[in-house]
C-alpha positions in Angstrom: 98.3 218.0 67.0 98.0 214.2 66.2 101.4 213.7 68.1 99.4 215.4 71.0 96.5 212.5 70.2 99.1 210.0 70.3 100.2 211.4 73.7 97.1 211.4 75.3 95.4 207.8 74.5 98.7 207.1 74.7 99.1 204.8 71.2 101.8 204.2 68.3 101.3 203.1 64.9 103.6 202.0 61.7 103.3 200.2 58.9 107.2 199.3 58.5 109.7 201.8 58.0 107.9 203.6 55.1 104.9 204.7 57.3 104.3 206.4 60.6 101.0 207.7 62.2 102.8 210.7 63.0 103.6 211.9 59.6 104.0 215.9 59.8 101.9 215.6 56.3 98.7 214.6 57.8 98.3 216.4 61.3 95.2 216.8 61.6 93.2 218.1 64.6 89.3 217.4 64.0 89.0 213.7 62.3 86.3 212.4 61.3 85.4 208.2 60.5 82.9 206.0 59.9 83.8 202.9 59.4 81.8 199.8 58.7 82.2 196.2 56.7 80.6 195.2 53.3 78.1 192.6 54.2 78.2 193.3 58.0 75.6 195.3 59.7 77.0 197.9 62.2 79.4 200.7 62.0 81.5 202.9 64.3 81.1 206.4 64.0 83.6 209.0 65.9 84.4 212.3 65.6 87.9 213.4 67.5 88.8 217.2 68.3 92.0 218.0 69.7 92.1 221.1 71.6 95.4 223.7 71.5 96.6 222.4 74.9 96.6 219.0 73.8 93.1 218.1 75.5 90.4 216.4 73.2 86.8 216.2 72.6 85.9 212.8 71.0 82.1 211.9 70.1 81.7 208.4 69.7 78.3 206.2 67.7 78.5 202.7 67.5 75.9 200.1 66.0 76.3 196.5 66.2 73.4 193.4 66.4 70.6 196.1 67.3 72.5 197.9 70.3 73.3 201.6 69.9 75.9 203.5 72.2 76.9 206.6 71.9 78.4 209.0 74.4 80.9 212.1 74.8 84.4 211.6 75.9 86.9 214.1 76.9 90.6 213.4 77.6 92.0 215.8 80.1 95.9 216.7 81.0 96.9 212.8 79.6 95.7 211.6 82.8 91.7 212.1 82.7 89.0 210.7 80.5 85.7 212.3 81.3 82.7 210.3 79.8 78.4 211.2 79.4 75.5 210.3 77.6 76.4 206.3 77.9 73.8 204.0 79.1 75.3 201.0 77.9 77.0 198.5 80.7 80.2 199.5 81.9 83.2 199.5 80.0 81.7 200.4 76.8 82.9 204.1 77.2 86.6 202.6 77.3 85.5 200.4 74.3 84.2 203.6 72.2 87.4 205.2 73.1 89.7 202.4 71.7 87.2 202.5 68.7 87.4 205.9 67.8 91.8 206.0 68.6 92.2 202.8 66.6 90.4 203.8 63.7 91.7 207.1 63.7 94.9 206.4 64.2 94.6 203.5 60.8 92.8 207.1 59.0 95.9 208.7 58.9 98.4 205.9 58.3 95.9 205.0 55.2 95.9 208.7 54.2 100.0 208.6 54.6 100.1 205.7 52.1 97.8 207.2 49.3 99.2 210.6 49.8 102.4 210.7 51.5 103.2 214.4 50.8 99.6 215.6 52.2 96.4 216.9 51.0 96.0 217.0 47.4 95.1 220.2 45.7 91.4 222.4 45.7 89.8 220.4 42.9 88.1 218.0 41.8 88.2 214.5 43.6 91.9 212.5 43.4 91.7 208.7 43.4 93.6 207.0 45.0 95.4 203.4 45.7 98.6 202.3 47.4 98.9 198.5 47.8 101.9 197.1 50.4 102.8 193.5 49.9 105.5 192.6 53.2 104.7 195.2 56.4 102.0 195.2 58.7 100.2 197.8 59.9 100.3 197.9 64.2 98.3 200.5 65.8 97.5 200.6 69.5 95.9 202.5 72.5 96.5 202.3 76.6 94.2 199.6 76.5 94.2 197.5 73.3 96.2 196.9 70.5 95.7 195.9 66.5 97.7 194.6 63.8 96.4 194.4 60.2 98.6 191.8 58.3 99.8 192.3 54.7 99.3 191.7 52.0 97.0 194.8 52.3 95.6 197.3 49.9 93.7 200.5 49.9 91.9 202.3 47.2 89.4 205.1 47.1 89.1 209.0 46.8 90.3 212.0 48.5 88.7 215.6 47.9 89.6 218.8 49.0 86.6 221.5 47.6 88.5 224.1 48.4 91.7 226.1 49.8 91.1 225.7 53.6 88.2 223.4 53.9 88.8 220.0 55.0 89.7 216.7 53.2 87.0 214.5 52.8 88.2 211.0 51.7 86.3 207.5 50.9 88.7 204.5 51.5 88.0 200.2 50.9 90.8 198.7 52.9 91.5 195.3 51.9 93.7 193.4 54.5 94.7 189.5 55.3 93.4 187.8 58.2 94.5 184.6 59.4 95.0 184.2 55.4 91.7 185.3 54.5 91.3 188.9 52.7 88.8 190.9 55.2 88.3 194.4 53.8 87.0 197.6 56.0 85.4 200.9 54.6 86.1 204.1 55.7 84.5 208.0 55.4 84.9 211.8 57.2 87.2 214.1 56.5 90.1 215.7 58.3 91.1 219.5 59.0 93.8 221.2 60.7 91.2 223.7 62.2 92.0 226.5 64.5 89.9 226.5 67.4 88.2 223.0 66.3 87.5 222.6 70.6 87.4 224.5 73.6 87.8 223.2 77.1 88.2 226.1 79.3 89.3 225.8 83.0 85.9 227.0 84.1 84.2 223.9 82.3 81.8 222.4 85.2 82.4 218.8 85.2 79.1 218.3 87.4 77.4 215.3 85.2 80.1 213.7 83.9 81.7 210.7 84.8 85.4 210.7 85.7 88.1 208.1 85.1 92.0 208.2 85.9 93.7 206.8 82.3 96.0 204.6 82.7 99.9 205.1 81.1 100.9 201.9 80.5 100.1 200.7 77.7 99.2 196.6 77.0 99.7 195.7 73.6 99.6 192.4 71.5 101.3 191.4 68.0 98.7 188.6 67.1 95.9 190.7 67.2 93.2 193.1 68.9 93.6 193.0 73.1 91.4 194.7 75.3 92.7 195.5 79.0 91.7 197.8 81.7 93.5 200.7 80.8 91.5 203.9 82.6 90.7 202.9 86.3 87.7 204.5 88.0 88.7 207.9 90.2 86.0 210.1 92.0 88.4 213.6 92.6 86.5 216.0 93.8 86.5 218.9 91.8 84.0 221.2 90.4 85.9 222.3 87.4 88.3 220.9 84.1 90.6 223.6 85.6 90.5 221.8 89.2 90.9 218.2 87.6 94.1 219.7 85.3 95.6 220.3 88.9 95.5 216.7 90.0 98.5 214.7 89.4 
């Protein structure tokens, strides 16, 4: 299911030849992050649901300097991104989508490092720690791009309650940036659920506002770029079944 993810925003990720985002270990279909910054006020919030056709469901909070925006995206067919309950100015629901794939997407390749052959076992919580001295981490979407330069380190805890339920982690990511150590905090959980979304064909899209995603995506080594990746696109069509016909 993440390599569906991956095909839909459409993004890549690695962090040199021992990690990929796409590790059949961690393929998850209902992530959940919160991310903030010690000794920074704001945080991104997201929750991302990928349905069995590859179609996902992401809800998106962000705080930062007294603004709140949060909002409802869909991703339909890998050529749709349906967006409500923003009242932000525009562009901030392509912003909260890059949020929510970027951190995500840097979830599982942190989760790949501590834990590289998957969940740990029912139990108690496992701690955690992997530390990686030469390869960066590159992650990127249709429309922006991130690298987190090593040295870099990440520590924290990983739980799994119980057989079936998901993995609830706590992770301090410790990074270099421009030679300065900037460290980011992460918490959710993950699951491999079986119905975690359902976006039928008969799904009115009345209400919602409709975008055509772009497929090219622009991407930059030196840092986080931001680029005009969906493009606005007013088909009309009364349904998510009638919108999955468009090309």
């Amino acid at each position: 299911m993440w390599l569906a993810v991956l095909a839909l925003i459409p993004a890549a990720a690695s962090a040199g030849a021992q990690l990929g985002a796409a590790s059949a270990a961690w393929a998850p279909n209902d992530i959940r992050v919160a991310q903030s910054e010690p000794g920074r006020p704001g945080s991104a919030s997201a929750r991302f649901e990928v349905a069995a056709n590859g179609d996902a469901r992401i809800a998106v909070e962000l705080r930062d300097a007294g603004t709140h925006t949060t909002g409802t995206i869909l991703l339909i067919a890998g050529r749709w991104m349906l967006t409500r309950g923003f009242t932000a100015k525009a562009g901030k629901e392509l912003e909260a989508l890059d949020v929510a794939a970027l951190n995500s997407q840097l979830v599982i390749v942190l989760l790949t490092a501590v834990l590289p052959g998957g969940r740990p076992a029912p139990g108690p919580a496992q701690q955690v720690r992997f530390a990686e001295k030469v390869n960066p981490i590159r992650i990127a979407t249709a429309s922006t791009s991130a690298e987190y330069h090593a040295p870099w380190t990440v520590t924290g805890s990983v739980t799994v309650p119980e057989v079936d339920a998901p993995a609830s982690y706590q992770l301090s990511f410790t990074y270099s940036q421009e030679g300065v150590a900037r460290t980011l905090d992460f918490a959710g959980s993950v699951a491999d659920a079986k119905s975690p979304v359902d976006l039928p064909d008969s799904m009115k899209v009345e209400g919602w506002k409709i975008r055509r995603l772009s497929t090219m995506p622009q991407s930059s080594a030196g840092g986080t770029q931001s680029g005009d990746g969906a493009h606005p696109a007013l088909p009309k069509v009364a349904t998510l079944g009638e919108l999955r016909a468009r090309e």
